[in-house]
C-alpha positions as CSV (number, residue, x, y, z in Angstrom):
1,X,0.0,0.0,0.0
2,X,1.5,3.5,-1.1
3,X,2.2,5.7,2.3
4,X,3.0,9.3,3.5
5,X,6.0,8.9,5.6
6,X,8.1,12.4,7.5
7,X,11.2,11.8,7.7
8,X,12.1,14.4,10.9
9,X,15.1,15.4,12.5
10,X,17.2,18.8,13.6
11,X,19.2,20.5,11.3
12,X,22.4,18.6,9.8
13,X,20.7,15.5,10.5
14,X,21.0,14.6,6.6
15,X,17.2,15.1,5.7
16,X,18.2,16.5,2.6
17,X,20.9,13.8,1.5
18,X,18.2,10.8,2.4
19,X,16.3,12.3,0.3
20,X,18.7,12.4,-2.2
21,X,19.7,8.7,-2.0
22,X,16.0,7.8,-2.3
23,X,15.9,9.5,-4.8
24,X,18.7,7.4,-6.8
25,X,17.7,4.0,-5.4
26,X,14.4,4.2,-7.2
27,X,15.9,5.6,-10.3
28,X,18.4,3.5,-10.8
29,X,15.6,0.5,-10.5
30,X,13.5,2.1,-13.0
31,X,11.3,4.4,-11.8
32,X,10.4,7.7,-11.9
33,X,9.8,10.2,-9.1
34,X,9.0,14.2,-8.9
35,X,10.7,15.9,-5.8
36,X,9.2,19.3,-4.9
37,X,10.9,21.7,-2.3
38,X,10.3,25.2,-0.8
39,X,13.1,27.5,-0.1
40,X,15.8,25.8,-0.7
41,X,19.5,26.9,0.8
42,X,20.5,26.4,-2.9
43,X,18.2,28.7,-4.6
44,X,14.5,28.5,-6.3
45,X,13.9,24.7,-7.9
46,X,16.6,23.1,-6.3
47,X,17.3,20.2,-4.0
48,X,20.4,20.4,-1.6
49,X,22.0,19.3,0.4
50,X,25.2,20.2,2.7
51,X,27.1,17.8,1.2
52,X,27.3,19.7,-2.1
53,X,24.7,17.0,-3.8
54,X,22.3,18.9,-5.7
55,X,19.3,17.9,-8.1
56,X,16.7,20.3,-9.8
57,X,13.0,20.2,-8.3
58,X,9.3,22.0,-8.5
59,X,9.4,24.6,-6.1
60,X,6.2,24.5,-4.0
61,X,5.8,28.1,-3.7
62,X,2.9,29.4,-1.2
63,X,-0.8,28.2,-2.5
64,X,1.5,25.4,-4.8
65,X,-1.6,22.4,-5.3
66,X,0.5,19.5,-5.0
67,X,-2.5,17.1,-5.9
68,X,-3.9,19.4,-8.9
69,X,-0.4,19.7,-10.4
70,X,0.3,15.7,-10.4
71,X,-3.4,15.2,-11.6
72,X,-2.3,17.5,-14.4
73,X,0.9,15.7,-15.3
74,X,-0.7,12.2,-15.2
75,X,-3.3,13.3,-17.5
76,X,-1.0,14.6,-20.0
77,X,0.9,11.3,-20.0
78,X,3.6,11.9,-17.2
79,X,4.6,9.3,-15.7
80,X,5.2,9.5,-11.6
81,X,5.7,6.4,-9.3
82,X,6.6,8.0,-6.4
83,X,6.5,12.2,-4.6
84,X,10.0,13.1,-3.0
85,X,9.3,16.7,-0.8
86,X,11.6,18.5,1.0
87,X,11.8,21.3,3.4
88,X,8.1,20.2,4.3
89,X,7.8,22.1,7.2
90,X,7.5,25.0,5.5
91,X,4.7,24.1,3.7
92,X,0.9,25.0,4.7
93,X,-1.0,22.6,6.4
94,X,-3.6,22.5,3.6
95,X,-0.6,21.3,1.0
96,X,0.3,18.9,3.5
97,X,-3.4,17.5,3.3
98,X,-2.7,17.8,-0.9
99,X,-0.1,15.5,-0.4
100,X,-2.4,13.1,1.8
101,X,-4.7,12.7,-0.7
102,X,-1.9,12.1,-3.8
103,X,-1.4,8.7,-1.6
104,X,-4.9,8.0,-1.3
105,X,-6.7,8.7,-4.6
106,X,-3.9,8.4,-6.6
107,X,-1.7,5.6,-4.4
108,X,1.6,7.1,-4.9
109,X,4.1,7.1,-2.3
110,X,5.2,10.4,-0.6
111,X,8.4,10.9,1.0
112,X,8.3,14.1,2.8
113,X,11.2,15.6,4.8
114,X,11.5,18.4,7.4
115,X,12.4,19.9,10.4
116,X,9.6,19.2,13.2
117,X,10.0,22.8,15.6
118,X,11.3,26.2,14.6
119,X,14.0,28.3,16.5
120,X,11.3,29.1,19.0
121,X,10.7,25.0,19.9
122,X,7.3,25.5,18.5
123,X,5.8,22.8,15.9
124,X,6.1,24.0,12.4
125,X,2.8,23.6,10.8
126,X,3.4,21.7,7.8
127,X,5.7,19.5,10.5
128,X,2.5,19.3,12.7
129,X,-0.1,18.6,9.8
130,X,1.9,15.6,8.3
131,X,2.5,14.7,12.4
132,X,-1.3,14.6,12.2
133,X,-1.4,12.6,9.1
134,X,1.6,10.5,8.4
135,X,1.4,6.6,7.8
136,X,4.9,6.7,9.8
137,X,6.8,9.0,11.2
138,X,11.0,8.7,10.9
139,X,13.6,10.2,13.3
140,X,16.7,10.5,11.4
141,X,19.5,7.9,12.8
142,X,22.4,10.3,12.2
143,X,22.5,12.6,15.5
144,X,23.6,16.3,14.9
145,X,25.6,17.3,18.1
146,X,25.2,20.4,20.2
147,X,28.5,22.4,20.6
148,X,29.1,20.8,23.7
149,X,29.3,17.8,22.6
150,X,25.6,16.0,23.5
151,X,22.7,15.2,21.1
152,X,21.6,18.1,19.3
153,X,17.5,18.5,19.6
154,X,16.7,22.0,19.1
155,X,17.3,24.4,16.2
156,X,18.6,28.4,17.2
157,X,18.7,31.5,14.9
158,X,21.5,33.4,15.6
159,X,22.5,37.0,14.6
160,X,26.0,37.5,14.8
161,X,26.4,34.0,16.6
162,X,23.7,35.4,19.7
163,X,20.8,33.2,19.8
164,X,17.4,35.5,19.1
165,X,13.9,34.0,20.2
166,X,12.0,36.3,18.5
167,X,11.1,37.0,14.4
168,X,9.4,35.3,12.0
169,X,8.9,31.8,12.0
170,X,10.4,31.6,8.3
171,X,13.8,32.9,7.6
172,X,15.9,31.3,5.2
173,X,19.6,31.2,6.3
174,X,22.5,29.4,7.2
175,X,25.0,27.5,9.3
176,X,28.3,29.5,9.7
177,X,26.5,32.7,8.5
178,X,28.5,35.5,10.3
179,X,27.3,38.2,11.7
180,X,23.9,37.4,9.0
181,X,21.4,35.4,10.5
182,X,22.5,32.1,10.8
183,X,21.5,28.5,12.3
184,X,22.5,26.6,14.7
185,X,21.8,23.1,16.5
186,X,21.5,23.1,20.3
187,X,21.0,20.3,23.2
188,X,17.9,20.9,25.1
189,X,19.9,22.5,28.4
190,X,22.1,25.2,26.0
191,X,19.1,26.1,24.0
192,X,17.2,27.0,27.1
193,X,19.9,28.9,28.3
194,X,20.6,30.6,25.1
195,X,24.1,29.6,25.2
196,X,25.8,28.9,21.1
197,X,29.3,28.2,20.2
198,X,30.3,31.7,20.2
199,X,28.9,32.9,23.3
200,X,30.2,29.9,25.1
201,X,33.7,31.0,23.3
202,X,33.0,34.3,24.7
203,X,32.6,33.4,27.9
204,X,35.9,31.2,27.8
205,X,38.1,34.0,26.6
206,X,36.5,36.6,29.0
207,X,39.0,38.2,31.5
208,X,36.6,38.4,34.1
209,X,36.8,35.0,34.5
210,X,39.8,34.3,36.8
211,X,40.8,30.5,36.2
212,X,40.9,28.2,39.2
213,X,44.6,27.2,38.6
214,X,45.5,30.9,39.1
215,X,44.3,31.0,42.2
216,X,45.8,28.3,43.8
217,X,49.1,29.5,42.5
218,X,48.4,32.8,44.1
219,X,48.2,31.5,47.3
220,X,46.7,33.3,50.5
221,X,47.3,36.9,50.7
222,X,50.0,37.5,53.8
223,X,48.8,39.5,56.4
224,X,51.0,42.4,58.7
């Protein structure tokens, strides 16, 4: 039976890259796929992913009809076997329900891939819609790590490496992006504390901080 399956994770979790590879397993068996995306880091119509891998795709712009657009190409002879769609949280809940009904009525399988919560830890709501409605929900295997070391679980925007909390919910950027917004994964503990790589490099460096071992060295003060 065709399915809709999310594939979740955190950022650098390799969403984009599964995608990719299902995307050559099926083709190189014969079959023929579509992949759609939204906002891609690579630019309008295009596929990415952070290993460099790149492929062309529809771009599923706001009020896209998934269903109305593979009913078309069906009709006109296309041939489709399976729906690849990235960056699926960004889509609107009522294109997620599009895609729900291109498994039912017209029993294709749909891959969809995205990141579950925004910078905020609030549910995306294409993420929540296909929550709602998927066949089977995936957590990623490969584990993006907080700076620190631990399991990342929580996506930050940053400006200028400082975590923000507040914005738009949508704001395309990227890792590594300067003193531009930028991305970042986070464990639980230095998301709620606000804490990213540089600001925990900041703290390090910060002369205010006397280290322990200095101290010690120091010795008590003599008194008169």
């Amino acid at each position: 039976m065709p399915e809709l399956v999310f594939f979740s994770g955190t950022m650098d979790c390799g969403k984009s890259t599964l995608a990719l590879q299902i995307e050559h397993n099926r083709s190189a068996r014969g079959l023929q796929g579509m992949i759609f995306t939204r906002d891609d880091r690579a630019g309008e119509g295009k596929l990415s992913s952070r290993l460099g891998l790149v492929t062309d795709a529809v771009e599923a712009a706001e009020g896209f009809d998934f269903y109305a657009y593979l009913v078309r190409h069906l009709s006109k002879g296309g041939r489709c076997d399976y729906v690849i769609a990235d960056e699926a949280q960004f889509l609107a809940p009522e294109q997620i329900d599009q895609l729900a009904r291109v498994v039912d009525d017209l029993e294709l399988d749909v891959f969809a891939f995205g990141i579950t919560t925004d910078f905020r830890s609030k549910l995306f709501p294409g993420s929540q819609r296909l929550l709602e409605l998927a066949d089977r929900v995936e957590r990623l295997q490969v584990e993006a790590l907080c700076w620190c070391g631990a399991r990342a679980t929580h996506n930050a925007r940053t400006v200028g490496g400082e975590m923000v909390v507040e914005g738009a919910q949508v704001v395309v950027g990227d890792v590594g992006a300067g003193n531009e917004i930028g991305y970042e994964v986070l464990c639980r503990r230095h998301h709620r504390r606000r804490m990213t790589a540089a600001t925990a490099r900041a703290a390090a460096l910060s002369p205010d901080v006397l280290p322990v071992a200095d101290e010690i060295s120091a010795g008590p003060t003599a008194r008169s």
